[in-house]
Backbone as JSON Lines, residues from 0, in Angstrom:
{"i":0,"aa":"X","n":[38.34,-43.62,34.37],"ca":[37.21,-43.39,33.46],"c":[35.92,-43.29,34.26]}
{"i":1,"aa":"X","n":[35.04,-42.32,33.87],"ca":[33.64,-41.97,34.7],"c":[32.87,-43.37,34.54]}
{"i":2,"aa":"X","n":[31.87,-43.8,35.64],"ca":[30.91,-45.17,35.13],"c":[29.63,-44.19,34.51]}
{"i":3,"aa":"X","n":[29.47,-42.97,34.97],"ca":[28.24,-42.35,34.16],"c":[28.8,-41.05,33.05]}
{"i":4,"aa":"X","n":[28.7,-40.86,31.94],"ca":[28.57,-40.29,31.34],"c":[27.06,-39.42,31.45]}
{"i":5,"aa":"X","n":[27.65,-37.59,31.47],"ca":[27.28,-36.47,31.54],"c":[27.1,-35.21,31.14]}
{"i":6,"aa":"X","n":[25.97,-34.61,30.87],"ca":[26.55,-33.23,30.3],"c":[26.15,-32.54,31.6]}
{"i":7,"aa":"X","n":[27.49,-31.61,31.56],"ca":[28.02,-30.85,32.95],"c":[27.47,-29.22,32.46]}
{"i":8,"aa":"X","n":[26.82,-29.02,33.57],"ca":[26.44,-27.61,33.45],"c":[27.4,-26.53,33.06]}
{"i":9,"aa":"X","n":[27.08,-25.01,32.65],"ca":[28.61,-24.21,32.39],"c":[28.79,-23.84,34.41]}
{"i":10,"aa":"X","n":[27.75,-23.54,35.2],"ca":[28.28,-23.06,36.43],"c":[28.96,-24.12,36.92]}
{"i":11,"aa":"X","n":[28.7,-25.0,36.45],"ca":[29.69,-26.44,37.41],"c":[31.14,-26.62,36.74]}
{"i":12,"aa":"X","n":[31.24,-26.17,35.37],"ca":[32.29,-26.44,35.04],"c":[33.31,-25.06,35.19]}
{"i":13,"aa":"X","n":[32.3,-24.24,35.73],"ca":[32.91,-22.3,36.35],"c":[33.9,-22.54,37.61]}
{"i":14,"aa":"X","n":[33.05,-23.52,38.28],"ca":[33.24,-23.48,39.48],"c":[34.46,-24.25,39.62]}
{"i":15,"aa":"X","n":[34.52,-25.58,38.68],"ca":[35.37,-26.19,39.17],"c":[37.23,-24.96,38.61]}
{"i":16,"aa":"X","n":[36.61,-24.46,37.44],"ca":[38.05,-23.53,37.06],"c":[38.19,-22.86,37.97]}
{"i":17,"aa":"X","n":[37.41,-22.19,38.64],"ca":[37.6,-21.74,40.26],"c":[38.63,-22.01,41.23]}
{"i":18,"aa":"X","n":[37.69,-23.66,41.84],"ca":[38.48,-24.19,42.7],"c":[39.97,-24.71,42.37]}
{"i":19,"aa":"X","n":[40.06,-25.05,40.93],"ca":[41.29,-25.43,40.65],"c":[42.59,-23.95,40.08]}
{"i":20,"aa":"X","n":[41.91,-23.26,40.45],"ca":[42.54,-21.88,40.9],"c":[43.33,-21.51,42.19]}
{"i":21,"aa":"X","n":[42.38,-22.09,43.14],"ca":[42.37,-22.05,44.67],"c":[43.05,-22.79,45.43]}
{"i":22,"aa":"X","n":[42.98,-24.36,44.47],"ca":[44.06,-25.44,45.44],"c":[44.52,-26.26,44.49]}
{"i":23,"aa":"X","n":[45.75,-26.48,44.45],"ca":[46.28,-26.94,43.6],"c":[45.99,-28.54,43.52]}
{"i":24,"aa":"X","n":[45.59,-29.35,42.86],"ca":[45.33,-30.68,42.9],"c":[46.06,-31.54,41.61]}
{"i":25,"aa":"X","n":[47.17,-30.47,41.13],"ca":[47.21,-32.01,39.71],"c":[48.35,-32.74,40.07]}
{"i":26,"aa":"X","n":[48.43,-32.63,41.29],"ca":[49.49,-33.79,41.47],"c":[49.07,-34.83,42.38]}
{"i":27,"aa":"X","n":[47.69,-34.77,42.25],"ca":[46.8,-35.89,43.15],"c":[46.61,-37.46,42.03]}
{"i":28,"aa":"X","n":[46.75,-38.42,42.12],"ca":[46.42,-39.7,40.75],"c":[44.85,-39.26,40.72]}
{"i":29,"aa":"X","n":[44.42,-39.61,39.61],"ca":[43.06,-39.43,38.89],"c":[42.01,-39.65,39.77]}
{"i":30,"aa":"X","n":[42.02,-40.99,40.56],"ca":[40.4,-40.64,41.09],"c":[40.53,-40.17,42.43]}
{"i":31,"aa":"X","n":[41.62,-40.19,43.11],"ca":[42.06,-39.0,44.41],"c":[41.98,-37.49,44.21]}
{"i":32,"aa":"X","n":[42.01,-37.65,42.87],"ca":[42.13,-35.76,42.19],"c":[39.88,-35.74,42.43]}
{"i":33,"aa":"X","n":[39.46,-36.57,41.48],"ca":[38.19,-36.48,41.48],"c":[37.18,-36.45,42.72]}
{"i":34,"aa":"X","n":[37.51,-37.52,44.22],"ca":[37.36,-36.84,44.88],"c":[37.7,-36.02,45.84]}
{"i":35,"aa":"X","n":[38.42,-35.28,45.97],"ca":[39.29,-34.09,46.16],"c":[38.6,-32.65,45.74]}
{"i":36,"aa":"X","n":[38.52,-32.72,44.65],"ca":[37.44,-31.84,43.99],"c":[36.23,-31.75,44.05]}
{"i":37,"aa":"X","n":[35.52,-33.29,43.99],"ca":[34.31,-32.88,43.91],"c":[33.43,-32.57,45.49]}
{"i":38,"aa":"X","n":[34.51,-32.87,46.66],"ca":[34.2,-32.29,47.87],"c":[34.57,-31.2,47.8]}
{"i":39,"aa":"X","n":[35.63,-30.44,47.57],"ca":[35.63,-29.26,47.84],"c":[34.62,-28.07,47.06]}
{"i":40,"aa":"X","n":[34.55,-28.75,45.88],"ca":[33.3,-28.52,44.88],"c":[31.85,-27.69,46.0]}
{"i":41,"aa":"X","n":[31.74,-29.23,46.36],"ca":[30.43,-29.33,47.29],"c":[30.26,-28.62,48.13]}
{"i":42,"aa":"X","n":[31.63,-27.79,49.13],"ca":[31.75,-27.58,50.38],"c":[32.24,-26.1,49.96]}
{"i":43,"aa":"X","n":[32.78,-25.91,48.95],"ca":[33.19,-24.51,48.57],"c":[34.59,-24.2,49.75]}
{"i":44,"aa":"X","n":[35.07,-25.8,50.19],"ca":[35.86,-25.34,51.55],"c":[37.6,-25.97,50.88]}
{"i":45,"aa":"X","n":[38.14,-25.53,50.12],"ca":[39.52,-25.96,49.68],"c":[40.74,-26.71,50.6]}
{"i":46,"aa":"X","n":[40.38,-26.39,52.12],"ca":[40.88,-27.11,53.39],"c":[40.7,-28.69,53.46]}
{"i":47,"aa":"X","n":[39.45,-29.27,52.77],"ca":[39.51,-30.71,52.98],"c":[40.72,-31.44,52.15]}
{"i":48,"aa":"X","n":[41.35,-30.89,50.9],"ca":[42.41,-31.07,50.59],"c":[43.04,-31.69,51.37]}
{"i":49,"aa":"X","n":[43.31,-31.23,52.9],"ca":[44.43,-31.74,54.02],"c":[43.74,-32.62,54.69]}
{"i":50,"aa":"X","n":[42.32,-32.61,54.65],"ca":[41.91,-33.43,55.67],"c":[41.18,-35.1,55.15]}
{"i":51,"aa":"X","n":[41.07,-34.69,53.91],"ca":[40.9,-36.01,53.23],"c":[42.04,-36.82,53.38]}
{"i":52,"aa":"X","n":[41.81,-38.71,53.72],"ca":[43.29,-39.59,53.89],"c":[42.58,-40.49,52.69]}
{"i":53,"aa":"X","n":[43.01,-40.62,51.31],"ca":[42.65,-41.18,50.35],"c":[43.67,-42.3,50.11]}
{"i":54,"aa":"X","n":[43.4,-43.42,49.09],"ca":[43.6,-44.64,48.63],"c":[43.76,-44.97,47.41]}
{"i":55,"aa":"X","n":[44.38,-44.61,46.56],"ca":[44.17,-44.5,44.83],"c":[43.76,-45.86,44.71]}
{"i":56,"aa":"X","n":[44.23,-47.06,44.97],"ca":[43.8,-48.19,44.46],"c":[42.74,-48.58,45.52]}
{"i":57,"aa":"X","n":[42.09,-48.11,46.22],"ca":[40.59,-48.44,46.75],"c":[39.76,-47.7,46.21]}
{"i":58,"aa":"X","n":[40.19,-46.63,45.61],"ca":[39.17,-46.06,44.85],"c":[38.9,-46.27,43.95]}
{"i":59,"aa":"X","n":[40.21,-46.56,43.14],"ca":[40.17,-47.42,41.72],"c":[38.88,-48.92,42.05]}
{"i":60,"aa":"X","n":[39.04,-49.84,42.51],"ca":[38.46,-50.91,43.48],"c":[36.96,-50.43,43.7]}
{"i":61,"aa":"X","n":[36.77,-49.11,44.0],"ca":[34.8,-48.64,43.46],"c":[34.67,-48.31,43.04]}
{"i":62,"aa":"X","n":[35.21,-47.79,41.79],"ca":[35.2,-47.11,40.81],"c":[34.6,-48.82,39.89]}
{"i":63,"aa":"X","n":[35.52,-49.4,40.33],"ca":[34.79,-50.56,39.51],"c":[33.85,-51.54,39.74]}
{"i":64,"aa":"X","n":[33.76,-51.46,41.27],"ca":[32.73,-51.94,41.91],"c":[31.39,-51.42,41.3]}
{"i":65,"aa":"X","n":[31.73,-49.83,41.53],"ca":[30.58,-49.52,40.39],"c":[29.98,-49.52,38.8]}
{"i":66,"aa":"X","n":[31.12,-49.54,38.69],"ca":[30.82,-50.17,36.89],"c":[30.54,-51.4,37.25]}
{"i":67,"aa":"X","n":[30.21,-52.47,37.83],"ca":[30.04,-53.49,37.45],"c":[28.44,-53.38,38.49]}
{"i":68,"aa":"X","n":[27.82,-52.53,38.69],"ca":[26.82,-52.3,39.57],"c":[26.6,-53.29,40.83]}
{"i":69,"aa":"X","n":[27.62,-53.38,41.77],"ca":[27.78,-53.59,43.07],"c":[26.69,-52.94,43.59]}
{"i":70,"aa":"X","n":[25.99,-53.38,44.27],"ca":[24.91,-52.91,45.6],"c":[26.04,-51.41,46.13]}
{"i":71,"aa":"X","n":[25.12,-50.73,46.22],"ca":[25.77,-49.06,47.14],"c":[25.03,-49.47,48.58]}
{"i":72,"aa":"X","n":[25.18,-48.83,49.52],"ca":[24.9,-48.64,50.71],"c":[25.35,-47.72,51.52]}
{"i":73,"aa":"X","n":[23.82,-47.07,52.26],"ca":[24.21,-45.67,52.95],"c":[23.39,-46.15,54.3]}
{"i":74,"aa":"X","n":[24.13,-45.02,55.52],"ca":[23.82,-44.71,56.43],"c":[22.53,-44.22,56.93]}
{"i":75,"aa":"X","n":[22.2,-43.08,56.08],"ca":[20.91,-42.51,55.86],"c":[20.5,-42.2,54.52]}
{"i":76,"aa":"X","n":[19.72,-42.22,54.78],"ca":[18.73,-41.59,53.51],"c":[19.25,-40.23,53.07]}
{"i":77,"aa":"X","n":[19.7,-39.05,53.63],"ca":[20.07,-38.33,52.87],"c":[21.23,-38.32,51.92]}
{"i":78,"aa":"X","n":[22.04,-39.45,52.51],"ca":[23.45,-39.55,51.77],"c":[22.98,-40.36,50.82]}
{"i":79,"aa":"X","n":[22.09,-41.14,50.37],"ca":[21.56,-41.92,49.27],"c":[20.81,-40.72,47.87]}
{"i":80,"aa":"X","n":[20.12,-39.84,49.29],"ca":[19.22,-39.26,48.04],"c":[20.34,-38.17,47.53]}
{"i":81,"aa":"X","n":[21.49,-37.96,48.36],"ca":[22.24,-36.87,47.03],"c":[23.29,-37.95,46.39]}
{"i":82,"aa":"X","n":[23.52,-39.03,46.36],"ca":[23.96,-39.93,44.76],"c":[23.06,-40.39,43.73]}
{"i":83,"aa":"X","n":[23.58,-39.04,42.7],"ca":[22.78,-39.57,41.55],"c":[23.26,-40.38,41.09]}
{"i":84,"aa":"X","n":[22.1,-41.03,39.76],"ca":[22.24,-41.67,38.83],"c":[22.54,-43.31,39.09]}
{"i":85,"aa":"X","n":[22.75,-43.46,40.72],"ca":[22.91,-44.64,40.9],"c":[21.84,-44.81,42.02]}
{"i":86,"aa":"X","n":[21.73,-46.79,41.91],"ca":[20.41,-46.76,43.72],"c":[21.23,-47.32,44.39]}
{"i":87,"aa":"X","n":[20.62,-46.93,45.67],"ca":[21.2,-47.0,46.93],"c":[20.27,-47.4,47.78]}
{"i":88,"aa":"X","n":[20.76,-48.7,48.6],"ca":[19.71,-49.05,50.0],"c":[20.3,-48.58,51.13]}
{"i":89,"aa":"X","n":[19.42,-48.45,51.65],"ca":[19.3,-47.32,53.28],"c":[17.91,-48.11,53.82]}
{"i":90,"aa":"X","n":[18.31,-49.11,54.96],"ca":[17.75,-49.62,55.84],"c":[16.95,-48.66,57.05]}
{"i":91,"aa":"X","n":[17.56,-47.4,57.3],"ca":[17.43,-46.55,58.48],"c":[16.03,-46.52,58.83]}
{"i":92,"aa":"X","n":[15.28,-46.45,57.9],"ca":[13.88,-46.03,58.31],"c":[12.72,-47.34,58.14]}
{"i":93,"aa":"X","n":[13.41,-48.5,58.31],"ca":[12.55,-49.68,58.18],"c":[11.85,-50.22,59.43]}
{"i":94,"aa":"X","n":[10.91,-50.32,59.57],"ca":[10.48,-51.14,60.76],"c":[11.49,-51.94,61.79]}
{"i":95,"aa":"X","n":[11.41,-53.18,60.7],"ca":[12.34,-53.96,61.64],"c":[13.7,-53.46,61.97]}
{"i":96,"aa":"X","n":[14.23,-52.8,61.29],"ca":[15.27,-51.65,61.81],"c":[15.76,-51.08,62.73]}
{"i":97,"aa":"X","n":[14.12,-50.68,63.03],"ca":[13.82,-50.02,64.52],"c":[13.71,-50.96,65.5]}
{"i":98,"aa":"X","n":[12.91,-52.26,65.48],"ca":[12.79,-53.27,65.85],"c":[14.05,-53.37,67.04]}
{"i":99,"aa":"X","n":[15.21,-54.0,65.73],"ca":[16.43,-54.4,66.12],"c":[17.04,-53.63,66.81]}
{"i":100,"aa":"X","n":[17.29,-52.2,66.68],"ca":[17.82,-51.34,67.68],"c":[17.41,-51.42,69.3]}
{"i":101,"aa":"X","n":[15.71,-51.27,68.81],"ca":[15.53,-51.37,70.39],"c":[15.86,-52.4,70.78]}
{"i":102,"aa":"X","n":[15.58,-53.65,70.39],"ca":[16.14,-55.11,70.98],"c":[17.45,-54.87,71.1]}
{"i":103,"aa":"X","n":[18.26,-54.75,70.33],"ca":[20.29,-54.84,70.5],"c":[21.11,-53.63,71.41]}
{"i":104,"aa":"X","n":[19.99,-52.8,71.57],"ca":[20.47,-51.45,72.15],"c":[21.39,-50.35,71.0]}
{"i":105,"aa":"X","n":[21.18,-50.82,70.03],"ca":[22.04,-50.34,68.88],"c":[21.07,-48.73,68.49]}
{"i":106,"aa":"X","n":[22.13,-47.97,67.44],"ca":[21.37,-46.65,67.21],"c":[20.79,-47.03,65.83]}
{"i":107,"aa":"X","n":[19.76,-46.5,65.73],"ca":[18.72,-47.6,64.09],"c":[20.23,-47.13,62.99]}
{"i":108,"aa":"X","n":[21.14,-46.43,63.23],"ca":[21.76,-46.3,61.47],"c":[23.14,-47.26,61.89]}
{"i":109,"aa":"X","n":[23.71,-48.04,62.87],"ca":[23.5,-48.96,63.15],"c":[23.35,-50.06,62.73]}
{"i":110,"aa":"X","n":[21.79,-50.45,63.36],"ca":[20.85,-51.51,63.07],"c":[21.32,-51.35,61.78]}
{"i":111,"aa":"X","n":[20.49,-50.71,60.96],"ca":[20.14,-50.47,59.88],"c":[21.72,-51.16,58.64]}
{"i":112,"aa":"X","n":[22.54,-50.78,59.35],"ca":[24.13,-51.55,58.8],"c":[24.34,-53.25,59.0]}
{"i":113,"aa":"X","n":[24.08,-53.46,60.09],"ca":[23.66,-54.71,60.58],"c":[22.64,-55.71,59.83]}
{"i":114,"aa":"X","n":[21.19,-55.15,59.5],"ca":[20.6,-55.53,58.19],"c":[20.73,-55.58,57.2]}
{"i":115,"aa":"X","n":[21.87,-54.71,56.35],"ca":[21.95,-54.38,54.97],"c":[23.7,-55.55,54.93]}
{"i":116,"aa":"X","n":[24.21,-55.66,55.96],"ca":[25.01,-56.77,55.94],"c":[24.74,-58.21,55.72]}
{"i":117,"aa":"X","n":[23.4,-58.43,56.26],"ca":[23.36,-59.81,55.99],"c":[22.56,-59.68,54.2]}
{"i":118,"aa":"X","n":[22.0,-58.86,53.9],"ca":[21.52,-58.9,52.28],"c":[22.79,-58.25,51.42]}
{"i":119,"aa":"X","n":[23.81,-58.38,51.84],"ca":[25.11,-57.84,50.53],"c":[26.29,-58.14,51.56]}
{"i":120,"aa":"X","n":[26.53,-59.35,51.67],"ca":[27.86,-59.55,52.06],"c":[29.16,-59.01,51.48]}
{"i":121,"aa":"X","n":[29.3,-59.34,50.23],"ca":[30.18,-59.22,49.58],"c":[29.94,-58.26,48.52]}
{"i":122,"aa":"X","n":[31.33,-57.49,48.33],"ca":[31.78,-56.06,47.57],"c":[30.5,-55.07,47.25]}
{"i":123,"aa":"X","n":[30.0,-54.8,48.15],"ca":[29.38,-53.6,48.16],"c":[30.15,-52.4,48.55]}
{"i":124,"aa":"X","n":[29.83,-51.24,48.18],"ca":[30.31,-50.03,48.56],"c":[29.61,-49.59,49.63]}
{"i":125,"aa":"X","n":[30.37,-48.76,50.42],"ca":[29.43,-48.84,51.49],"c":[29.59,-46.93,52.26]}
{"i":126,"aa":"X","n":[28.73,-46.5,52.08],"ca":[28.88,-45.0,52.75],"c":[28.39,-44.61,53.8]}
{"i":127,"aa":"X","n":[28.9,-44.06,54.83],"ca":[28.67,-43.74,55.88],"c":[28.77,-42.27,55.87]}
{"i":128,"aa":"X","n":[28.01,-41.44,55.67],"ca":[28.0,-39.55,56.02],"c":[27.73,-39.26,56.83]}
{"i":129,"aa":"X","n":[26.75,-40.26,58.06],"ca":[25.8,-39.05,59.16],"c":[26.59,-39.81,60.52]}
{"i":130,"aa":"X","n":[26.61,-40.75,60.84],"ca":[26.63,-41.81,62.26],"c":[27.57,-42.5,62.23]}
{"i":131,"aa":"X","n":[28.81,-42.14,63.32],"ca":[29.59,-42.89,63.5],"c":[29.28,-44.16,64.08]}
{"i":132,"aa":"X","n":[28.33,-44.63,64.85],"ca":[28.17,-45.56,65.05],"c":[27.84,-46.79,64.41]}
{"i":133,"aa":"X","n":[27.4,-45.87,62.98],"ca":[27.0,-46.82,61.55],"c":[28.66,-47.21,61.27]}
{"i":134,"aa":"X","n":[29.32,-46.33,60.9],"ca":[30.4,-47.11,60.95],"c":[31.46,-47.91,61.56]}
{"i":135,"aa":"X","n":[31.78,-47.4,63.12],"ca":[32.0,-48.62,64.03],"c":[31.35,-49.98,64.0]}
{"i":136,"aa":"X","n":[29.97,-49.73,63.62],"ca":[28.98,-51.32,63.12],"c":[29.5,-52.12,62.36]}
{"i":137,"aa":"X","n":[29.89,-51.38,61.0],"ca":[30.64,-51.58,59.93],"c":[32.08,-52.26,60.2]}
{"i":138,"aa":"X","n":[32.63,-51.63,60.8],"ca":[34.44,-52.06,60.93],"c":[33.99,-53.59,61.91]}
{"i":139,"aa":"X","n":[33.13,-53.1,63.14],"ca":[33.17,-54.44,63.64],"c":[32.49,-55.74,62.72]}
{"i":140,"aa":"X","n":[31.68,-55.51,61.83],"ca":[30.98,-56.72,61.43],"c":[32.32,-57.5,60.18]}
{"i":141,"aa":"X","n":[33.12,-56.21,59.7],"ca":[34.18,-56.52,58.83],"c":[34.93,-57.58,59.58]}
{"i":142,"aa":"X","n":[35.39,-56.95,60.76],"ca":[35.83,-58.01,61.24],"c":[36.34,-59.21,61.98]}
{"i":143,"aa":"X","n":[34.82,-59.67,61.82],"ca":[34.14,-61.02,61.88],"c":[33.84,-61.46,61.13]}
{"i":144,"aa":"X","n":[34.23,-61.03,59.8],"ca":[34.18,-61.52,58.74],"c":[32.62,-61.6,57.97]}
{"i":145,"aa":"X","n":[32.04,-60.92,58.38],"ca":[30.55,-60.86,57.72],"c":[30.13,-59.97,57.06]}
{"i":146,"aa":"X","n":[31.21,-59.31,56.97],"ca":[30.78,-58.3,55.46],"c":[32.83,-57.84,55.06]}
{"i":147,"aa":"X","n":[32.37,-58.09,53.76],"ca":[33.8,-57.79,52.66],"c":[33.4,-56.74,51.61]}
{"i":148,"aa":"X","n":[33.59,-55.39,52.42],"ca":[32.94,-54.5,51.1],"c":[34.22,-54.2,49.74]}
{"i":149,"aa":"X","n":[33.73,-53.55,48.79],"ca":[34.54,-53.24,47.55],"c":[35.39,-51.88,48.31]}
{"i":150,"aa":"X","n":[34.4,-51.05,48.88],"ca":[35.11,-49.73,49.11],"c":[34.26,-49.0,50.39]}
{"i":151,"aa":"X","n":[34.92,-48.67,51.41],"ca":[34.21,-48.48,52.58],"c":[34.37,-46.59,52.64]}
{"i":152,"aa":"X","n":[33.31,-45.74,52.06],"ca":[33.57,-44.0,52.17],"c":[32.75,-43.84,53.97]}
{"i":153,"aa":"X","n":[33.57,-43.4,54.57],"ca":[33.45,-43.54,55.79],"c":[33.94,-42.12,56.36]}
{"i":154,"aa":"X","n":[32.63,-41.01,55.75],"ca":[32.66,-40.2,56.37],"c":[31.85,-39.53,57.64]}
{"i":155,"aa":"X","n":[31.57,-39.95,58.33],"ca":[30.58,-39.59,59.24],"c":[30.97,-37.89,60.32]}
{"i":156,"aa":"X","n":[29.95,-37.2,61.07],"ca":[30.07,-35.98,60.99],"c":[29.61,-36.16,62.84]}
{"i":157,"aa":"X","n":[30.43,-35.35,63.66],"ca":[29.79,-35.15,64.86],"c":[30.68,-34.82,65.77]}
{"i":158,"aa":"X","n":[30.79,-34.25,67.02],"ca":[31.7,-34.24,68.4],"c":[31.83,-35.56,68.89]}
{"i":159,"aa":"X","n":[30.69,-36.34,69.1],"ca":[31.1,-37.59,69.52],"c":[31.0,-38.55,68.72]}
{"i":160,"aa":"X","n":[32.84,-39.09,68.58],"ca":[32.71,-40.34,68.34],"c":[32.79,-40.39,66.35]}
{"i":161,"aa":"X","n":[32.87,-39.06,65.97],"ca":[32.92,-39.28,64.34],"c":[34.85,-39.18,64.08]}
{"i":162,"aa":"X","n":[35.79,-38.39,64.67],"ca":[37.07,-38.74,64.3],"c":[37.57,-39.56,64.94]}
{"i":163,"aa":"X","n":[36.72,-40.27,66.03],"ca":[37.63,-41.61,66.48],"c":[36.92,-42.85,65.56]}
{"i":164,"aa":"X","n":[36.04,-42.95,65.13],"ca":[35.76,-43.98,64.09],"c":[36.4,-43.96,62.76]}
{"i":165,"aa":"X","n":[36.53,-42.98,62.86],"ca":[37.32,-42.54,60.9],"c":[39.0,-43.14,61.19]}
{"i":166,"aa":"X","n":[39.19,-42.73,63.07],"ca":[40.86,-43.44,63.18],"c":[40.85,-45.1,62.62]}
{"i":167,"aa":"X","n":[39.55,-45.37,63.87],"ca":[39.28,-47.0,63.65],"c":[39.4,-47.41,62.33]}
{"i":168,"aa":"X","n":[38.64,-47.25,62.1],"ca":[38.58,-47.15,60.05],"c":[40.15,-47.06,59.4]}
{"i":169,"aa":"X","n":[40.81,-46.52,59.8],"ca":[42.07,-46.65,59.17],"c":[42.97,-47.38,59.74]}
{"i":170,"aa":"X","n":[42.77,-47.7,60.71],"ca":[43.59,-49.13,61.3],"c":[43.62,-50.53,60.76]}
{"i":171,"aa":"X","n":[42.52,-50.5,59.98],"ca":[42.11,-51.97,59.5],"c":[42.56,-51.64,58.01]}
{"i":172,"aa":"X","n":[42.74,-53.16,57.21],"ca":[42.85,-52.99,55.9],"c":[41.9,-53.33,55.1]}
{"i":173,"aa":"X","n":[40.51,-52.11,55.36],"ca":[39.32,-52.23,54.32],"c":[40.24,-51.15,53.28]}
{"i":174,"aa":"X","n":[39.23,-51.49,52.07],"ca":[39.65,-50.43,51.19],"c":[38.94,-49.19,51.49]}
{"i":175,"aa":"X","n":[39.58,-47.77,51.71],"ca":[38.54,-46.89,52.7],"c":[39.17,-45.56,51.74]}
{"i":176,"aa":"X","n":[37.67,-44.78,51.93],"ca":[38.2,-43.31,51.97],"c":[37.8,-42.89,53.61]}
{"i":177,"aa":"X","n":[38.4,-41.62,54.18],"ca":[38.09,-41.14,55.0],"c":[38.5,-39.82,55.41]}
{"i":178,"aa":"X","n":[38.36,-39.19,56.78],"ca":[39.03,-37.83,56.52],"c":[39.48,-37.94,58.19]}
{"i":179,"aa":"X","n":[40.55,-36.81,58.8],"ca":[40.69,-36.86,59.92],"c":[40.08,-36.01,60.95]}
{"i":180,"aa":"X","n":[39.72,-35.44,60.48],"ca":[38.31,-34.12,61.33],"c":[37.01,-34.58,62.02]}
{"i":181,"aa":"X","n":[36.35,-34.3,62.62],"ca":[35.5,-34.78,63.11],"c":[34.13,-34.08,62.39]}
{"i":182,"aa":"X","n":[34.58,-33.17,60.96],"ca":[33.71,-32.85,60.13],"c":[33.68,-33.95,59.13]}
{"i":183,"aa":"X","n":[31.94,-34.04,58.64],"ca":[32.11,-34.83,57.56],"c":[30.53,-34.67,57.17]}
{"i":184,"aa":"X","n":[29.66,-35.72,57.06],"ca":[28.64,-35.11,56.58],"c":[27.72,-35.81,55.58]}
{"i":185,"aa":"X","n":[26.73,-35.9,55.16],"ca":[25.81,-36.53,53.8],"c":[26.46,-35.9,52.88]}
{"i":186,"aa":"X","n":[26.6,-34.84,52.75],"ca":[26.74,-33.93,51.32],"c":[27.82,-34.47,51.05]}
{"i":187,"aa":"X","n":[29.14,-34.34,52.16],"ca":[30.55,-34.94,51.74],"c":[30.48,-36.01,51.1]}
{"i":188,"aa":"X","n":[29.84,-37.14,51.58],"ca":[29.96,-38.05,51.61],"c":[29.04,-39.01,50.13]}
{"i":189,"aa":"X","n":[27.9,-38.16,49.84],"ca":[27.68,-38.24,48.67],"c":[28.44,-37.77,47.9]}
{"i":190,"aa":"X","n":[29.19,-36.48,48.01],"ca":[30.42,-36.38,46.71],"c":[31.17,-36.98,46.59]}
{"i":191,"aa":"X","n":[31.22,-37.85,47.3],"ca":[32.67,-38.74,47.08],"c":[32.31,-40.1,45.85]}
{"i":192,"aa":"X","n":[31.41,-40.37,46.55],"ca":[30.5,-41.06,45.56],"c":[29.98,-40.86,44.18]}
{"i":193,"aa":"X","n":[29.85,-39.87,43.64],"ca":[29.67,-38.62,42.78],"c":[30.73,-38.95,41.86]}
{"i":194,"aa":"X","n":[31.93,-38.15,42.56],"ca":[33.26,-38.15,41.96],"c":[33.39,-39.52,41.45]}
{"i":195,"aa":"X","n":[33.27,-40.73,42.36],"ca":[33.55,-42.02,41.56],"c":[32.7,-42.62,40.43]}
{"i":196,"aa":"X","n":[32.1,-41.83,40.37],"ca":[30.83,-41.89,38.9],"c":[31.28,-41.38,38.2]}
{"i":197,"aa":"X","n":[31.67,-40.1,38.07],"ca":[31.58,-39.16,36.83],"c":[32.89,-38.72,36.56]}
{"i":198,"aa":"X","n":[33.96,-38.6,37.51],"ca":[35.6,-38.41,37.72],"c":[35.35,-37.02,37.27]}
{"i":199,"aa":"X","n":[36.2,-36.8,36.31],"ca":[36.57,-34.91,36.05],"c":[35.62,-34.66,35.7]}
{"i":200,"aa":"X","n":[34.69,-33.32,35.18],"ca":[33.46,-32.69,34.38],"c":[34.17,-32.18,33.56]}
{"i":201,"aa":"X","n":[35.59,-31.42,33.63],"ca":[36.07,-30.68,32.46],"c":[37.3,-31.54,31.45]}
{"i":202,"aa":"X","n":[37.64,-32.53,31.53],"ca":[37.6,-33.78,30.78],"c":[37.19,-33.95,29.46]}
C-alpha cells in the first residue's frame, strides 16, 4: 500500500504503459515491482531491471518505516530535494560537517553520515545516491553498532569505489536495496524512495 496518496499525471501514467510494454515486471512481489519501475520510469533505461539486487521484505520494512514517519536520510542534497512529499536531513552542507571532515580526513558526505548517525540511531531510512564513501561510512558505523537503520537504498554513482561499496553493502545483513553497476545516482536513488511512497500510479 502507497504511504502517500496521489493524483498521477496522464504522461506519467503514458509512460508507465510504455515501460511496462518494454520490460516485463509482473512477476516482480509488489514493492520490488514499484521500485523497478519507478527507476526505470526515471531513467527511461529498462536494463536496471538486471542490475537492481532487491529485498521484498526490506522494502516492505521502509515502506513502513515510512508510514510510521521514521527520520529519511540522504547523502546529498540533491537526492533529498528529488523525494517528494516527505523531509529529509542532509548534513552535507553544514559547517561543522565540514569541520569534521577536515579534522577526520573524511569526504564531508561522509562526515555528514557520521553526524546524522549520532541524531537517528535507530530505524531510519537511509539513502545514499552520490558518494560511495557516504556509504562505506554507513556499513562501517552499522557495524559497530551505532546506527540500526529500517532500510539502507544504497545507491551511489562513480568509477571509484561506487560498485565495490554496493558489494560491501550486500555482504552484511542491513536491510538494503542496491544495484551491481557502478551506475547509480540522486535521481535513481530518489526513485526508489518515491516508489516506496506511492507504489503503482496505475493502481
Amino acid at each position: 500500500m502507497a504511504v502517500v496518496k496521489r493524483t498521477v499525471h496522464p504522461i506519467e501514467a503514458e509512460s508507465y504503459r510504455i515501460l511496462r510494454a518494454e520490460a516485463d515486471t509482473t512477476g516482480l512481489p509488489p514493492h520490488t515491482r514499484d521500485v523497478v519501475e519507478r527507476v526505470i520510469h526515471t531513467t527511461a533505461d529498462p536494463a536496471w531491471q538486471d542490475d537492481l539486487v532487491t529485498d521484498e521484505e526490506a522494502l516492505t520494512a521502509g515502506v513502513k518505516a515510512l508510514a510510521a514517519n521514521n527520520p529519511l536520510v540522504t547523502d546529498v542534497t540533491m537526492v533529498a530535494a528529488g523525494v517528494t512529499a516527505y523531509p529529509a536531513t542532509c548534513l552535507v552542507a553544514a559547517t561543522a560537517t565540514a569541520d569534521l571532515a577536515s579534522r577526520e580526513g573524511l569526504t564531508r558526505s561522509a562526515a555528514g553520515i557520521r553526524r546524522a548517525a549520532k541524531a537517528h540511531p535507530d530505524g531510519a531510512i537511509w539513502v545514499i545516491g552520490n558518494a560511495p564513501t557516504a556509504l562505506t561510512e554507513l556499513i562501517r558505523l552499522a557495524a559497530a553498532g551505532e546506527v540500526r537503520p529500517a532500510l539502507v537504498i544504497g545507491l551511489p554513482v562513480g568509477y571509484v569505489g561506487a560498485a565495490e561499496s554496493k558489494a560491501a553493502l550486500r555482504q552484511t545483513t542491513l536491510p538494503q536495496l542496491s544495484n551491481r553497476s557502478a551506475r547509480g545516482g540522486a535521481a535513481v536513488a530518489a526513485a526508489a524512495v518515491n516508489a516506496l511512497l506511492y507504489g503503482d500510479p496505475l493502481a
